[in-house]
Structure formats: C-alpha cells, structure tokens
N, C-alpha and C positions, 0 to 999 in steps of 0.2 A: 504494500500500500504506500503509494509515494502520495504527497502535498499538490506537487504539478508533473503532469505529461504533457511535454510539449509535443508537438508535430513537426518537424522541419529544425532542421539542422545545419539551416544557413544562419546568415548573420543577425539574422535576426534570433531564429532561437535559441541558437549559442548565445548571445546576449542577454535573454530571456534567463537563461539558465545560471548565466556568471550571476546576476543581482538576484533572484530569487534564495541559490543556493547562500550568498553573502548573509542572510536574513535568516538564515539557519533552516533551507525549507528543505526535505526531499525533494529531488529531482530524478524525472527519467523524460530521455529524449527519445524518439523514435524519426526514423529518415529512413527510406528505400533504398539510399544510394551509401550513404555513409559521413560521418562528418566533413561538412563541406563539400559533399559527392555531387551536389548540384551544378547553379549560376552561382552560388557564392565561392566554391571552389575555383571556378573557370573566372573567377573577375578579374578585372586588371588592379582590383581594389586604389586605387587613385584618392589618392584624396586633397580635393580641389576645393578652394571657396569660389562661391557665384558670383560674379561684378553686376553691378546695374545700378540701377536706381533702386533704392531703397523700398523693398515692399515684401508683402509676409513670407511669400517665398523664399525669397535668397533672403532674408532674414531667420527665418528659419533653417536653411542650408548653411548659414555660416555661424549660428549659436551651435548647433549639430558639428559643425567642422572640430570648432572652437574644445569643445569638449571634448570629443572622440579623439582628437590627436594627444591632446595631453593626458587619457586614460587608455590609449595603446604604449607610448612612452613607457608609464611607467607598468604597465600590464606584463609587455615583452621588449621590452626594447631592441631585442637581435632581430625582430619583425618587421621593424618600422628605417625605413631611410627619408629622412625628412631633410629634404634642400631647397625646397620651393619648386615652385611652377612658371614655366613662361606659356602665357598666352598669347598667339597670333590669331587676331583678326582673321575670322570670318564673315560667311553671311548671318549669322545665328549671333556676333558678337563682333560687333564693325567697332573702328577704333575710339568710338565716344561712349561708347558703351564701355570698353575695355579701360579706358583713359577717366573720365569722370564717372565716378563710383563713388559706394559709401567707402570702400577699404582700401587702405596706403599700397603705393604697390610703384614701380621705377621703371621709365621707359629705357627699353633699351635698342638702340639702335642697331642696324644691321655691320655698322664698322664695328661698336663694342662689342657684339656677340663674335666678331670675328677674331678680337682682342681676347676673348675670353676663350674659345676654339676655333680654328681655322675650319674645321668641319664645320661648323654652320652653314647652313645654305643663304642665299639670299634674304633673308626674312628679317624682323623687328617683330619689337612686342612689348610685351608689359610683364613686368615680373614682382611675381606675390611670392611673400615669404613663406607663409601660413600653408604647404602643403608639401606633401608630404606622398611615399607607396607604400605599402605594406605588404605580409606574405598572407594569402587570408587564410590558408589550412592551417601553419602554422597561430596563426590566432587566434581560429574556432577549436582547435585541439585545445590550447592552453584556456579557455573559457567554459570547457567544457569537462576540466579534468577530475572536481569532483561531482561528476555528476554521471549515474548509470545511461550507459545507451543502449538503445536496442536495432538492428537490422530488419526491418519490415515494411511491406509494403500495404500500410493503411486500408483498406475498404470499407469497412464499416464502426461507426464508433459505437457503442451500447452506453445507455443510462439507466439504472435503477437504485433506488433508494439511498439518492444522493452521491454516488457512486461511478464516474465511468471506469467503463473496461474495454480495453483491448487487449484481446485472447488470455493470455494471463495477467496483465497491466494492469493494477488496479489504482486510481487516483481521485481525487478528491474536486482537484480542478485540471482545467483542459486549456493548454492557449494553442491559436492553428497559428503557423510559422509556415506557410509550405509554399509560398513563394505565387507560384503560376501552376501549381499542382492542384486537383480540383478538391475542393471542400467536403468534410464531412458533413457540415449541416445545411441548410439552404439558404442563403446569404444575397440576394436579388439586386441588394444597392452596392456592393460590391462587385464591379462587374472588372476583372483581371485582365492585363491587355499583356501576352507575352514582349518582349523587344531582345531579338537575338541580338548577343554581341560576341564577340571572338577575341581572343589574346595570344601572340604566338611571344612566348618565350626565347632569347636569342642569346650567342655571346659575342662578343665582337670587343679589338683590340681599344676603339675609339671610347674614349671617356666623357659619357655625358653628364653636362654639370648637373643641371635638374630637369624635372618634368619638363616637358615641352607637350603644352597642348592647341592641336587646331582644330579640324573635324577628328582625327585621329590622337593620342597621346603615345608617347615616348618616354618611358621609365630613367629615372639617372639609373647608373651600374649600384647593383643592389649587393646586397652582402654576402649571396652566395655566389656571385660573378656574372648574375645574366643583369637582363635588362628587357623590361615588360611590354610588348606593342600590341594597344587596344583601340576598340573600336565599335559601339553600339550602330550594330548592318541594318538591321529591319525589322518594321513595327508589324504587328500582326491583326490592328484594329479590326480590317475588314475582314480578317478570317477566322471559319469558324474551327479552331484549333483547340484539341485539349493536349495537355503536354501531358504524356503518360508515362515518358521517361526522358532521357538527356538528349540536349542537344546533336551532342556525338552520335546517338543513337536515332536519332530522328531520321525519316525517310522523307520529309517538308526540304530536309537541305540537301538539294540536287548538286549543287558545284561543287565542285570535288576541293579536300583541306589545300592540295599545290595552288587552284584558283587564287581560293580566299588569300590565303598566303599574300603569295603576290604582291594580289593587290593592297594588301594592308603596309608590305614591306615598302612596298614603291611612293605609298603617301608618305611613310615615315622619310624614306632618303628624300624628299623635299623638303624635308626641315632638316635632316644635319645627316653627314654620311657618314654610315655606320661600315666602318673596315673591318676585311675578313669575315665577314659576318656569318653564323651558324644559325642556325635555328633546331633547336634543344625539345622544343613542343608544341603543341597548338590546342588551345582550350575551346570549347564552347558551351554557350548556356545563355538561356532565356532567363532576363530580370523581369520581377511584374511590378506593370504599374495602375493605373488608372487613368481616366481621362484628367484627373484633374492636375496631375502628377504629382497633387500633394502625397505623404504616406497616410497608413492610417492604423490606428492602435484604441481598443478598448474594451470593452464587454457587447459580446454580441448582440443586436437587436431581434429579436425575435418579431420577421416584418409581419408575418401576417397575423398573427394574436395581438398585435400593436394595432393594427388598422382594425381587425376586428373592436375591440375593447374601444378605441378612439377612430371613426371613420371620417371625421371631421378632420382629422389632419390633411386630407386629402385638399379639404378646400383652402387651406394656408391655417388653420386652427394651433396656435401653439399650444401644444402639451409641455409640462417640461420633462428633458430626461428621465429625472427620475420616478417618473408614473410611466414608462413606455414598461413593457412586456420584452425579459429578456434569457435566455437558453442560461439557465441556471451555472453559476461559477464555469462557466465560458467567457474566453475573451482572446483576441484577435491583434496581429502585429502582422501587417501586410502590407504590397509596395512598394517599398524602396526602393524599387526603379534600379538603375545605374550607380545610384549612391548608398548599397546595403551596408559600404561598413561605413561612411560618414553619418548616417542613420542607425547605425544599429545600437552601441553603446549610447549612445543618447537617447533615442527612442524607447531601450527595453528601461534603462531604472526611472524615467517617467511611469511606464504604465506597472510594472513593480512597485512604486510608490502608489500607484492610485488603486494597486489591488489590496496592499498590503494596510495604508494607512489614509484612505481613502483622499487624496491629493489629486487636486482638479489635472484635467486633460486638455492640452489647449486646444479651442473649437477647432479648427483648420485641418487637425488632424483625426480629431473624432470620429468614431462611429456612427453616433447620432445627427451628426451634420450631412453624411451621406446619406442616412434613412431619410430625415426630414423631405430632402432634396428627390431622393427615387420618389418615396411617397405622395410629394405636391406634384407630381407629373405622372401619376398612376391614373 
C-alpha cells in the first residue's frame, strides 16, 4: 500500500515523486517504457528563458527556469552544464523581440562570436546567461531513487473503497504523469496534442561555448564529451493519433533516422561548424501539449457529474472550484510541451504543496480553468 502511484515516468512524475517522497510519503511509479523510457528520455532537455514582452506566459517560463536550474544544480550537478544560451533571430523571435525584453541579456555581434570561435558561422545574436542542458535520464534516475518503480503497461485503473489498484499496486492517491499516453479516466477538457521532436547526440573536436538556439538548438560540449542537437519537427493537431508507444517505434514516422539526421545536422552547421563530427545517437519522442501551450496541474474534474450537478455553467454561471464534482484523490501534471524539465521541478512541489497542504494553484495552469473553458462551449 503506497500514499501515491504515479503514472509516467517522465519529468514530470519523476518530479512528482522527488517532493512527495521529501514529505515522507510512499511512492510507486509505474511507466511502460522505463525511467525516462519516453519524450523525456529523448529531450534535448534545454533549458532556455523566453524573451518578449512581458506576459503570463514567458512569465511563467522564466519563474519555472529561474527555479529548476538552481534545484538541478544542487540536485546533480555532474547533470547540469550551464553557460548560457545564444539566441539568433528568427521568424518566431525577430530581433526586437530578442533585443527589448523583460530579461538582461548582451548582443553579440557576428565579428565577437568570431573573436570568441572562429567556427561561428555568419550569424549574431543575443546572449542570456540564465540557461543552461542537462542529462535528463541521469536526472529522473537521481529523482526517483527513493522511490519503488514498476515496469507496466497501464490499461485499466480500479477504485474501491477509497483505494486504487493496479494489478497488485495498491494506493491511496493517483496523479497521471503520462505525457501524450492516453488516460485512464475520461478527461474531455484536456485534449493532448502530440509534437514530435528529435535529438541526435554527437562528438566532435570543435568547442562550443554555449547553447546556441534558432529554429534548431546546439548543446555547448557536455561533460560526458558529446554535445546535444535538437529540434521540435511536427505538431500532430490535425491528427487523429494515439501514441501507444515511442517515437522510435512508431510507424507515423516514415523518413528514415539518416533523413532526419541530416537535416537536423545541416541546420546546426549554419550556426557554427562542428569538426570531425560523429554522431553517437538519435532520440525521439512526442512532448504533449495543448492548445493553449500553457501546462496544466491539479485535481481532476470530474466533467460530466460537474455539468450534471451545475448545468448552468454551460451558460457562463460561475461555480467556484471548490463545489465542482471531482474523481476522488486524483490529480493530474500534464503538458509540458518542449519544456518538461524547465516545468517539471517547478511545476511538481506546487501541486505537492497544494495536495499536501492545500496551497493555491495558479489559475493559468489549472484544471479548473480548462473545464470552465471546454464547458462554456459544450
């Protein structure tokens, strides 16, 4: 009899799992694939702050940063290579956007970066101190060290008498962590949008100073001697896709790993040439997100006993939260998109606090903000 069974053994419920067990709870994790056997295994785990203008999203992305790098730091430190980030101007972040920001950050010109490496290529950019790669198996292993895990493959979860079970599992509470894997209970306002990304691992003699990111990122040389190249390919909005195992394994991805390769390698050599280059591996893995691409963490709403109970919310009727209808000691850490582990330590001792010692959840990412929202348009 454990306290919590989590579902998913990415960064998310490895997270789940480090602040629960901290709190002195049992813990058992279950994942199909293995720790980190998923998209959080396969990340290029990057961790970047947002530039913009100031608004709750990338405010949110850079309190999330802000924390998670100084709580890997001291977590693992042989995990973490933090030298900053250079950003080049795309279409998605032209140079006023990169340049006028809430967050300090140093232009640097296409002669400096050539001062600083000859291997640069043509390019200029903006450079943030504040980021940082990480190893992410190495991470969810060390988050997850006291705490049981199990190898399975989920299908049905059972409740009775306050009690779930899976097959011998037995637990008190339930959070689902499983990424873009499909849910045990039915969940209608969370509607999951896979987005393939790929990372090939490489080693090569050229010494990158830091991150370098454009539509692609460029790892600096990490501490086991590679250096990470990543790349979120394609969103799956309009398909109707269940992800029933990995990437790797998937028959949706028709071009063959040399293609992908390639073409990922060839964006990278227009930002700094990478000599002698190897390539050591190639990862892949579906992150989930949402339309709205906020995350989302909390106690699951139970939609239709909610609508049933209150069918007035349909017409804009505010209920509050805590009168909605909700699947008994259940709760939910989902989407984190591209940024599971700038998201995850941050994201799990929030909702850890809010399970444990009932500490508000901020709207943006709630639960209940996506119900309200499916249900006014039901």
């Amino acid at each position: 009899m454990y306290d919590f069974l989590i579902i998913g053994a990415g960064s998310a419920g490895c997270s789940m799992a480090y602040f629960l067990q901290k709190e002195n709870k049992s813990i058992a994790l279950i994942d199909r694939e293995g720790i980190a056997g998923g998209a959080s295994g396969a990340a290029g785990a990057f961790l970047s702050p947002l530039p913009g203008k100031k608004n709750p999203y990338n405010s949110l992305v850079n309190a999330a940063l802000d924390y998670s790098l100084d709580f890997y730091e001291k977590l693992l430190p042989s995990a973490v290579d933090k030298k900053g980030v250079l950003r080049v101007a795309d279409t998605n972040f032209d140079e006023e956007k990169l340049s006028k920001n809430s967050i300090r950050c140093e232009y640097l010109s296409s002669e400096k970066l050539h001062y600083i490496s000859k291997n640069f290529m043509e390019i200029d950019g903006y450079f943030y101190e504040n980021a940082a790669v990480v190893e992410p198996v190495q991470i969810c292993r060390e988050l997850t060290k006291e705490s049981d895990f199990y190898k399975r493959d989920v299908k049905e979860l059972h409740f009775k008498d306050g009690i779930y079970t899976i097959d011998e599992i037995k637990a008190k509470n339930i959070i689902l962590a499983q990424g873009v894997g499909s849910s045990l209970v039915e969940i209608p306002y969370m509607k999951i949008s896979p987005i393939f990304g790929l990372r090939v691992d490489v080693k090569t003699t050229t010494k990158v100073p830091f991150n370098i990111h454009k539509s692609i990122s460029v790892s600096t040389n990490k501490h086991d001697g590679t250096l990470s190249i990543g790349a979120t390919q394609q969103r799956h909005d309009d398909e109707k896709i269940e992800c029933l195992t990995t990437c790797d394994k998937c028959a949706y991805y028709l071009e063959s790993d040399e293609m992908q390769t390639a073409t990922l390698l060839k964006q990278a050599e227009e930002l700094i040439k990478l000599e002698d280059l190897e390539v050591v591996k190639i990862y892949k893995g579906a992150r989930a997100t949402i339309k709205s691409y906020f995350p989302l963490i909390g106690k699951v709403v139970n939609y239709e006993s909610s609508l049933k109970k209150y069918p007035s919310i349909k017409n804009g009727t505010k209920i509050p939260p805590e009168m909605l209808e909700y699947y008994p000691n259940m709760y939910v850490i989902n989407a984190l998109g591209s940024r599971g582990f700038v998201y995850g330590p941050y994201l799990a001792k929030i909702l850890a606090q809010n399970i444990l010692y009932n500490e508000p959840i901020p709207k943006e990412v709630s639960t209940e903000k996506l119900f309200y929202k499916a249900a006014r348009k039901d």
